[in-house]
N, C-alpha and C positions, 0 to 999 in steps of 0.2 A: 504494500500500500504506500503510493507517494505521497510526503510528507509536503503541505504549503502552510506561509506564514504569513499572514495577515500584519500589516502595521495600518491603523486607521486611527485619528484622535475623535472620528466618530464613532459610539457604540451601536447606534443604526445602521450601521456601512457594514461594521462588523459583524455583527446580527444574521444580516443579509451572505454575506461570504460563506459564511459557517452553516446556515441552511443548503443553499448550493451546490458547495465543494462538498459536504457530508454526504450526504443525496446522491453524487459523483463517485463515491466513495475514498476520497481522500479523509487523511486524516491531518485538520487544522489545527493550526497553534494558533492564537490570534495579541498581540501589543497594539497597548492606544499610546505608544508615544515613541519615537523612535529608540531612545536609548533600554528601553526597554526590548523595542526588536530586533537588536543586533546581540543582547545577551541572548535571546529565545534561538538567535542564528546558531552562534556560537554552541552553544548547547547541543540543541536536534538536527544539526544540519539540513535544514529541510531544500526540496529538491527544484521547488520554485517561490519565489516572495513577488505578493505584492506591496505597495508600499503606497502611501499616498502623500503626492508632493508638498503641499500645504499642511504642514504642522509644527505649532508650537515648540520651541528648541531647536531639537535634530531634523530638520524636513527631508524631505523623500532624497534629494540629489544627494545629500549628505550621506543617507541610509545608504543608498545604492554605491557610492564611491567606496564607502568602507567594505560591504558585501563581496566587491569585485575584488575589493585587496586580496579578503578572506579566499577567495575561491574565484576565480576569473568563470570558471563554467557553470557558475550559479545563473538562474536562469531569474532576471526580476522583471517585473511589468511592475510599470507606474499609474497610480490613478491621478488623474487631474481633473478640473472643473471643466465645467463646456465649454470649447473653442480655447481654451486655453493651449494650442497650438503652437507655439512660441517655449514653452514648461516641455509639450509634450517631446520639443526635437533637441532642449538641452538634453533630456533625461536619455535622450536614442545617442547621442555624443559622448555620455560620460557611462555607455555599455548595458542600457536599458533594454532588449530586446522587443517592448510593445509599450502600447499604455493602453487604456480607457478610459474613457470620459463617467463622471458622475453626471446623472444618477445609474447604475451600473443597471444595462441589459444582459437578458440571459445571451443571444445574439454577439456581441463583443465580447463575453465571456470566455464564449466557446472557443470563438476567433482566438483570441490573445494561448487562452490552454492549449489549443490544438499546435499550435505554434510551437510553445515554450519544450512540448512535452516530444516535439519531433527533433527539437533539438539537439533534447536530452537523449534523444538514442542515438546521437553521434557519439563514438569514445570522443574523438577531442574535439576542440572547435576548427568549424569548420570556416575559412577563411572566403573573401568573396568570389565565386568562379562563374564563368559566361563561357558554356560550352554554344556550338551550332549546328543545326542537321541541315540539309537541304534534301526540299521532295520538290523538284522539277525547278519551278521559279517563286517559289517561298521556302522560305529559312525561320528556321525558329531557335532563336538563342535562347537559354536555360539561364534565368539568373538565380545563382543559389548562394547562399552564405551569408556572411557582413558584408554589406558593403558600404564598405568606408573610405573610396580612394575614385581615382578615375578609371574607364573601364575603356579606355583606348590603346593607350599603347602597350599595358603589358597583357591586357584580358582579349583584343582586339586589333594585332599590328596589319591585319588586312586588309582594313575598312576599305581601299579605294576596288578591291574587288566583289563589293556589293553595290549595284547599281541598277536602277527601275525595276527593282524588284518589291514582292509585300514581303515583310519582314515581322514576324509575331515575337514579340518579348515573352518568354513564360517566365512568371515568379514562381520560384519553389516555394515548399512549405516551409523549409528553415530559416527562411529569407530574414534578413532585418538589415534597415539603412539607417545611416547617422547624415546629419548635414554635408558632409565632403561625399557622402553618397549621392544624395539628392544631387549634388553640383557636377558629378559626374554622370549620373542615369542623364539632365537635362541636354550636357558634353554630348555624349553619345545619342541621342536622338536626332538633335541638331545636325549632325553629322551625316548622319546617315540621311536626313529628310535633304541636306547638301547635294545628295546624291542621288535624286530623284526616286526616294525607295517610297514605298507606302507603308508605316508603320503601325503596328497595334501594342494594346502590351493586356495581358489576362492574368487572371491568379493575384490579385490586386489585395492581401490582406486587410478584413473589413474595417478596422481599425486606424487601417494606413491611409482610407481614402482621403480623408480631410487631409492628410498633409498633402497627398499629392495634388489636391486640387489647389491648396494653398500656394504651395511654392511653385507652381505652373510646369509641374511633371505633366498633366491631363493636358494644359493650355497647348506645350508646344508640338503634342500630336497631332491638333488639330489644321 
């Protein structure tokens, strides 16, 4: 049974998690304050934390920067408030693998779980990769991993041999980006639309859509 740990300075929030994740059959630990949830870390190792960014003292980034010291392959998701978009792409920066938004859906829930826990079946981490297939004149690049770097020259030294072609992005399920990611996914789109290709991109983690619309990942497909 995977162990998760709740850090919330709401006992509503927490309430809610612990019905859920039970239900799921996880077994939760739950802290309403941070310094409280890094001794519950330290203790049970549990195999995914989430954390909520806004709290009193030790807030989420804090939680999460110490966690990653503990253990880089800890697997944390952040909660933040609606649209708080801005929290949600420091907290992908400093090794956060998801967030979601309050007030928590079963729907993002899943999302962010499904994610953390395909992770966790990697032995080690898995770093960012952009494989390609081609069936006739479409190509569909595999984006898997972190991605935190640009995905041109070392993921992609061929580009000038994609041209008018439709080009499908698929996101894996391990997938997770941090802002230098974002600025390379946009890099390489750009690029490639340079080249008269027709791009899509699918497998779009529910979670992740607000950023991408945010930062004009969705914009400059169009």
């Amino acid at each position: 049974m995977k162990k998760i740990l709740i850090i919330d300075d709401e006992k509503p929030t927490l309430s809610m998690f612990k019905l859920f994740l039970n239900a799921y059959g996880y077994y939760v630990f739950t802290a309403e304050n941070g310094l409280s949830g890094i001794d519950i870390y330290k203790k049970e190792s549990p195999d995914i934390v989430f954390t909520d960014v806004k709290m009193p003292g030790m807030d989420g980034i804090e939680v999460l920067s110490k966690i990653k010291k503990i253990n880089v392959r800890s697997e944390v998701i952040v909660i933040t408030g609606h649209g708080d978009i801005d929290l949600a792409i420091q907290s992908l920066d400093y090794g956060a693998t998801d967030y979601i938004n309050k007030p928590i859906n079963r729907k993002s829930l899943d999302s962010a779980l499904n994610r953390a826990i395909s992770r966790l079946s990697i032995k080690s981490p898995e770093p960012c990769g952009l494989s390609v297939e081609k069936h006739d004149q479409k190509y569909k690049m595999h984006l898997t991993g972190s991605v935190n770097c640009s995905l041109l020259s070392d993921h992609l030294p061929n580009i000038n041999s994609y041209r008018n072609s439709f080009i499908e992005i698929c996101i894996n399920n391990n997938f997770s980006i941090n802002s230098n990611g974002i600025k390379g996914l946009i890099e390489l789109i750009n690029e490639l639309k340079d080249r008269k290709n027709y791009i899509e991109i699918n497998g779009i983690p529910e979670n992740f859509i607000p950023i991408f619309e945010m930062t004009g990942i969705l914009k400059v497909l169009k």
